[in-house]
C-alpha positions as CSV (number, residue, x, y, z in Angstrom):
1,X,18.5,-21.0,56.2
2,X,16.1,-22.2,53.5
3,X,12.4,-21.2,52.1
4,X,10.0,-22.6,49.9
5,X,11.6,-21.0,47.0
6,X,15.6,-22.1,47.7
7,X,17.9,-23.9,49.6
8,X,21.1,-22.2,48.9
9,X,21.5,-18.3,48.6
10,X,23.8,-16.4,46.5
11,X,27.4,-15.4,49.0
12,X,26.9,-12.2,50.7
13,X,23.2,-11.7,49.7
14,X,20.8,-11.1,51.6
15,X,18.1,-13.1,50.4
16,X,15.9,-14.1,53.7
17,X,16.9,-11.5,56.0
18,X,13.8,-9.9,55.9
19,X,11.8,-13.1,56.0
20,X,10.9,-15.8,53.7
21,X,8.9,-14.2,50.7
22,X,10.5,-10.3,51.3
23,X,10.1,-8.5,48.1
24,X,11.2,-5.2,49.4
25,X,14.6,-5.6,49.8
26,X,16.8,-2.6,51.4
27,X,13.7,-0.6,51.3
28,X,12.8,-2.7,54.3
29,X,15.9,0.1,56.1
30,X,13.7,2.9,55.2
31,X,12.2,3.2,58.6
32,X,9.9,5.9,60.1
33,X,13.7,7.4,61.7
34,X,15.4,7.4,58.3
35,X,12.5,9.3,56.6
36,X,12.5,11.9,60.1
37,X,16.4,12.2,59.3
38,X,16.0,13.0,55.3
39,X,13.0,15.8,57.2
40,X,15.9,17.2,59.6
41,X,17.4,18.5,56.4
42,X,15.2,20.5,54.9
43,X,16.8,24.2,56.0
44,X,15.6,26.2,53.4
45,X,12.0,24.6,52.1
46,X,14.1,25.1,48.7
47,X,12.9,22.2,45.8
48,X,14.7,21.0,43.2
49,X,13.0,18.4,40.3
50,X,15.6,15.6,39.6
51,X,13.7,14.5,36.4
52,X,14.9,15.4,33.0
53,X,12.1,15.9,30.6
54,X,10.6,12.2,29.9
55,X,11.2,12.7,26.1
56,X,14.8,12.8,26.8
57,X,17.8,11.7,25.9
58,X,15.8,11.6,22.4
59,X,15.3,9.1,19.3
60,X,16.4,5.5,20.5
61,X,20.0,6.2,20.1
62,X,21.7,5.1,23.3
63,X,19.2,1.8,23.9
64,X,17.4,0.7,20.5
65,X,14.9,-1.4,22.4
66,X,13.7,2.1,24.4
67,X,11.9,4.9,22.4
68,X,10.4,8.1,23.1
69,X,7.4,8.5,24.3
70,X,4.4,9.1,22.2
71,X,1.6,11.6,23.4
72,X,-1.6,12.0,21.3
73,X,-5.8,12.4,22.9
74,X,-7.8,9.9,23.6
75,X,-11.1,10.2,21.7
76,X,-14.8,11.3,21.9
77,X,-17.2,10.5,19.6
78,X,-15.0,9.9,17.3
79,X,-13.0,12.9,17.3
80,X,-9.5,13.7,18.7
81,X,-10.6,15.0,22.9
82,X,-7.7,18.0,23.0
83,X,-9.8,21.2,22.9
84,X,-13.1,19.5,22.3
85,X,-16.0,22.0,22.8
86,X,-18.5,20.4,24.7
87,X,-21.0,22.0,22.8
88,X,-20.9,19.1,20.1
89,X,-22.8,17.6,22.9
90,X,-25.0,20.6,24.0
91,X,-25.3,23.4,22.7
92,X,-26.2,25.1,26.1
93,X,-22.2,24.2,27.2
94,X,-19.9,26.4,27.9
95,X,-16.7,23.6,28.7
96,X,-13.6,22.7,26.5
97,X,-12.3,19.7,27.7
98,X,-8.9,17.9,26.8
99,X,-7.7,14.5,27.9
100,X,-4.5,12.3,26.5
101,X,-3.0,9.1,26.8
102,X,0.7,8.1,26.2
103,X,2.4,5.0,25.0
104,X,5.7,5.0,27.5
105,X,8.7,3.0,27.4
106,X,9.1,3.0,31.4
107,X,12.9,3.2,31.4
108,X,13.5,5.0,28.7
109,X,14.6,8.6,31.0
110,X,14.5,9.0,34.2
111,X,13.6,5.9,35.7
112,X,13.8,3.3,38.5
113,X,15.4,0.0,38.2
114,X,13.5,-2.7,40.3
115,X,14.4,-5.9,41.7
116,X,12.5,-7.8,38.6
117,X,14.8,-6.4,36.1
118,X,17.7,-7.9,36.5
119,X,18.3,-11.6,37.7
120,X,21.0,-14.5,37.3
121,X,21.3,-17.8,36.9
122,X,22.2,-19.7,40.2
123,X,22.1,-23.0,41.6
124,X,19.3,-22.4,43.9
125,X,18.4,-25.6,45.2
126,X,22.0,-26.7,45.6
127,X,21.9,-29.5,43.3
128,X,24.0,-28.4,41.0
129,X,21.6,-26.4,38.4
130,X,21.8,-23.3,38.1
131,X,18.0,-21.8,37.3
132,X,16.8,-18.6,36.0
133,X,16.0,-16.7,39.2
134,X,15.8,-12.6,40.7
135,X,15.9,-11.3,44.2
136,X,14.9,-13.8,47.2
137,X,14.4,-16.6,44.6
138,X,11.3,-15.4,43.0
139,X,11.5,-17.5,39.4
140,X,11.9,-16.6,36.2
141,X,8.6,-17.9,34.3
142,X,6.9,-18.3,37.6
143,X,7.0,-15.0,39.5
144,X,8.0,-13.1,36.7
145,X,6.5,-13.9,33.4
146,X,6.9,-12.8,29.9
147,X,5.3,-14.2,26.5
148,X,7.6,-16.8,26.2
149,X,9.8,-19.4,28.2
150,X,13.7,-19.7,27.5
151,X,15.0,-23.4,26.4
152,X,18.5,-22.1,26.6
153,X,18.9,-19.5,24.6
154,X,15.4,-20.7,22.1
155,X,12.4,-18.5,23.0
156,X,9.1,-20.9,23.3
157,X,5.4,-19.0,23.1
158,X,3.7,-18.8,26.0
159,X,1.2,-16.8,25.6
160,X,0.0,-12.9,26.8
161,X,2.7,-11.4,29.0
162,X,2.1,-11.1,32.6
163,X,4.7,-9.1,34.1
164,X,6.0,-9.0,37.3
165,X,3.6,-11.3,40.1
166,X,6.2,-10.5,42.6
167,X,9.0,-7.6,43.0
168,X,7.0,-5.7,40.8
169,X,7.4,-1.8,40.8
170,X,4.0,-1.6,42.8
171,X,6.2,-2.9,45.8
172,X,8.0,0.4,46.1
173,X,5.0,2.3,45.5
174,X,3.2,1.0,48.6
175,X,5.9,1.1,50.6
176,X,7.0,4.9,50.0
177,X,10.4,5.8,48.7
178,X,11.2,9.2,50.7
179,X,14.2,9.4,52.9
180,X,17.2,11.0,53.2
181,X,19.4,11.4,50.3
182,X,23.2,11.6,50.4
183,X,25.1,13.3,47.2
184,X,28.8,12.6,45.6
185,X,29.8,15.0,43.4
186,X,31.7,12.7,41.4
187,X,32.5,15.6,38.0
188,X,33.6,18.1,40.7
189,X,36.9,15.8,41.1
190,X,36.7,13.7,37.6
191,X,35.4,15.9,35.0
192,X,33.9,14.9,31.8
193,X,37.5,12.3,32.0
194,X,34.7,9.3,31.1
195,X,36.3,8.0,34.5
196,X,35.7,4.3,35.8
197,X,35.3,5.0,39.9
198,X,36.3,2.4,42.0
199,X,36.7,2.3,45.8
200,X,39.8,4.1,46.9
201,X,38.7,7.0,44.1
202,X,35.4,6.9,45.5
203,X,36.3,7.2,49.4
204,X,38.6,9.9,48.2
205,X,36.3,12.2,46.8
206,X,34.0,11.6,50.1
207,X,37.0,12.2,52.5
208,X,37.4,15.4,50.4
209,X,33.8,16.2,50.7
210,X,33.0,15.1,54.0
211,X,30.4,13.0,52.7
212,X,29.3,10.1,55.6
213,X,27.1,7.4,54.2
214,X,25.0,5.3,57.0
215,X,22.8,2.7,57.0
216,X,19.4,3.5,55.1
217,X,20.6,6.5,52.8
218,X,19.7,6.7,49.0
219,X,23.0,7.8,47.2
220,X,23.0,9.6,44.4
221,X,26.4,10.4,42.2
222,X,26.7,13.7,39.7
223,X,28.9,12.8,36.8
224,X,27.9,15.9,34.9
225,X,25.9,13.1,32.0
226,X,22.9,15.2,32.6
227,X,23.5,18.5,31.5
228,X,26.1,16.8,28.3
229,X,22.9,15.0,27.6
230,X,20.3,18.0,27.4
231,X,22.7,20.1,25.3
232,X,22.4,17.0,22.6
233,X,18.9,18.7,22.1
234,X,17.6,14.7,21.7
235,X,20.2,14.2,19.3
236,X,22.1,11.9,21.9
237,X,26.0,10.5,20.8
238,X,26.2,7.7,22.7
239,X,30.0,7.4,22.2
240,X,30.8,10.8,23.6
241,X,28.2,10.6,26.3
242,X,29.6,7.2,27.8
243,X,33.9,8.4,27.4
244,X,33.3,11.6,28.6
245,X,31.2,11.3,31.4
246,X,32.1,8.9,35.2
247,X,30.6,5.6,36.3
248,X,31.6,3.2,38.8
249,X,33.6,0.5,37.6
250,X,31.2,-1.7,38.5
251,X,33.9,-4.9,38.5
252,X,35.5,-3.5,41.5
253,X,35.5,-6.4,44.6
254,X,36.0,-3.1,46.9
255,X,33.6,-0.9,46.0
256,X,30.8,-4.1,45.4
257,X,31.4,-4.9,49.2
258,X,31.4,-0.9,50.4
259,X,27.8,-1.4,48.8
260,X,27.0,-4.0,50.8
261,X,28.9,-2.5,54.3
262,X,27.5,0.4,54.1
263,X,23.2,-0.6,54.2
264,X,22.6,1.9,51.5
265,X,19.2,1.2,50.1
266,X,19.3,2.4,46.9
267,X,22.5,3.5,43.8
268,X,21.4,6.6,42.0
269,X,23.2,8.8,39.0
270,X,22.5,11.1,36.4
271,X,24.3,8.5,33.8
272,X,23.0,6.0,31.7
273,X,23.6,2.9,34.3
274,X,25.3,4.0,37.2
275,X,27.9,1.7,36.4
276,X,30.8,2.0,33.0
277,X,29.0,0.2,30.4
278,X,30.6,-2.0,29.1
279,X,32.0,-3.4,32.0
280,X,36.2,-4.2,33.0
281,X,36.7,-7.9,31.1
282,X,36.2,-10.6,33.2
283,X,38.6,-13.3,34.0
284,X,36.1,-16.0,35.5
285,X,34.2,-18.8,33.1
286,X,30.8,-17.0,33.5
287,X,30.4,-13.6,34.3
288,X,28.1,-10.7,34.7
289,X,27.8,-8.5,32.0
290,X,26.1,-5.7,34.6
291,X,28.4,-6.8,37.7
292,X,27.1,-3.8,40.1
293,X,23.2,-4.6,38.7
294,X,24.0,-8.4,39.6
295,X,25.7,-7.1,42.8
296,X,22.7,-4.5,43.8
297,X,19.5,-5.9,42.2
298,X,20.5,-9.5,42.2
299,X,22.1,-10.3,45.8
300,X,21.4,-6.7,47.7
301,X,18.2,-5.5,47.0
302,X,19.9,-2.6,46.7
303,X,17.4,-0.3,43.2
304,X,19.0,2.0,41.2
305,X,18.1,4.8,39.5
306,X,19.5,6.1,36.3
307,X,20.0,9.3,34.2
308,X,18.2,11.4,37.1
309,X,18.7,15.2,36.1
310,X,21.1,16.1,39.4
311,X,23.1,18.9,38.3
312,X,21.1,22.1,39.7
313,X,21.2,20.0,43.0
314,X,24.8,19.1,43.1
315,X,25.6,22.4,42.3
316,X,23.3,24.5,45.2
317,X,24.9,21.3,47.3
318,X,28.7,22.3,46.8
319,X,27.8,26.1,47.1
320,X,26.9,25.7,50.6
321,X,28.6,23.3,51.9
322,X,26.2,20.2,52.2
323,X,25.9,16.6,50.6
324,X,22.5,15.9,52.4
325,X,19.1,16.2,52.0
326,X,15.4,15.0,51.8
327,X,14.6,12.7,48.7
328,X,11.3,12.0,47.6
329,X,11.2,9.5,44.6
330,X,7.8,7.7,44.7
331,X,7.5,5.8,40.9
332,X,4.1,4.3,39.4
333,X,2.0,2.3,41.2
334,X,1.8,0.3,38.0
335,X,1.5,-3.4,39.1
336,X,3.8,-5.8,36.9
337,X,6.0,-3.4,35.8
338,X,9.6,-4.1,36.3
339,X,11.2,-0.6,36.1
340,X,9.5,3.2,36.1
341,X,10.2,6.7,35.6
342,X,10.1,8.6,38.2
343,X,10.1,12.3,38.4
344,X,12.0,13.0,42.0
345,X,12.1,16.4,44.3
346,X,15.3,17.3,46.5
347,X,14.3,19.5,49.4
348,X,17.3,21.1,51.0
């Protein structure tokens, strides 16, 4: 197999399986059954948000390059527009009117990991060079371009930044992300213990649960992070948050290929990266620092989604009995962007 943009894909990927210039990834598995299937379990009509409040985890304390967001009005002649009486324009109006604008760091809460923000360096044309490249191929500086080009490790100007041109987060926008959503309760069996998961503790806690995984499920994983996180009141320790709290251990050969076995489209928690940050040392020359993003974003086109608010869910879940649901989880249609928040609804 070969396309116009490589000769040689990465082992177990699945780079060209859903043709030569796919961009969707495993959301090409979210068919019109799969959305029906996450419909078949709505019971109740009961909704719950997954989103913690976009200002959260506060200050830029657990990531220094992601900062709150900052709300303030846009203007009208000249003057703030929040509670602007409309009778500075004519005195015969009755209206107040506000309007606002926000500078957003897109993954700074709950957010959406796309398959432009994290890629590797591989040999893609099989001569022996590895190249800066993400999902499918698609090229660093090419497809994906910022304000400068890497010479090694030396930044060179480029110029204005252009984002994503391919596997941008417009991609998942179009295509819808509603489907059915499975949930592992993993603090019901872990704690706040700050447990790495791999795969036998993992299919233990799902035998225990009676929690099935098929083909085209979005799977999301309580670790209890959320509700720690919100009683920081913004004033986030990133030490006790990451020890205290389960991720998958991310290193795992096990629980990389259950990931791949088990055509699940998309790796969702309500920690900080879904997997133990930092990483088990690695014993090879080169390695991942992100093993399950290289594994899922990389190779898979598998998203992820981090720090979703899940408790409330998880909890109504375990009371009666169920790991299943409907999860819609659309993020901005913002073209170029290569992550988004995303403010998600469970209906059970």
């Amino acid at each position: 197999m070969a396309t116009s943009r490589w000769t040689k894909r990465p082992e177990g990927s699945t780079w060209g399986d859903w043709g030569p210039d796919d961009e969707l990834g495993r959301l090409n598995l979210v068919t019109k059954e799969k959305v029906l299937q996450g419909v078949a379990e709505v019971k109740e009509g009961k909704t719950f948000c997954l989103s913690l409040p976009l200002d959260y985890p506060g200050q830029a304390l657990l990531n220094p390059r992601r900062h709150p967001p900052v709300l303030t009005p846009t203007e009208r002649n000249g003057r703030p527009n929040m509670g602007y009486p409309m009778r500075c324009d004519d005195p015969t109006a009755l209206d107040l009117v506000c309007d606002d604008k926000v500078l957003l760091t897109l993954q700074y809460s709950t957010q959406w990991d796309t398959l432009a923000h994290v890629g590797a360096m591989f040999d893609v044309d099989g001569d022996g060079k590895p190249e800066d490249v993400f999902y499918n191929g698609f090229r660093s500086g090419q497809d994906i371009v910022g304000p400068v080009t890497w010479q090694g490790t030396n930044p060179v100007p480029r110029g204005e930044h252009v984002g994503a041109k391919h596997l941008g987060v417009e991609n998942m926008a179009v295509h819808g992300v509603q489907g059915r959503g499975v949930l592992i309760d993993l603090e019901a069996h872990f704690g706040r213990t700050g447990k790495a998961v791999g795969y036998d503790d993992l299919m233990g806690v799902m035998q225990q649960d009676d929690v099935k995984v098929e083909r085209g499920d979005f799977v999301l994983l309580r670790t209890g992070f959320d509700r720690a996180l919100l009683a920081m009141n913004k004033n986030p320790d990133p030490k006790e948050l990451l020890s205290t709290t389960s991720a998958l251990d991310g290193r795992d050969d096990r629980l990389q290929q259950w990931v791949t076995d088990s055509g699940l489209v998309a790796l969702i928690s309500d920690n900080y990266g879904v997997e133990s940050t930092p990483a088990r040392p690695c014993m090879d020359d080169y390695c991942a620092m992100l093993p399950l993003h290289h594994h899922c974003l990389f190779k898979l086109g598998v998203y992820l989604g981090e720090m979703w608010y899940l408790s409330e869910l998880a909890d109504w879940l375990r009371q009666n009995k169920r790991s299943r649901f409907l999860l819609t989880a659309p993020p901005l249609r913002l073209p170029g962007a290569v992550g988004s928040p995303a403010s998600p609804i469970a209906t059970v």
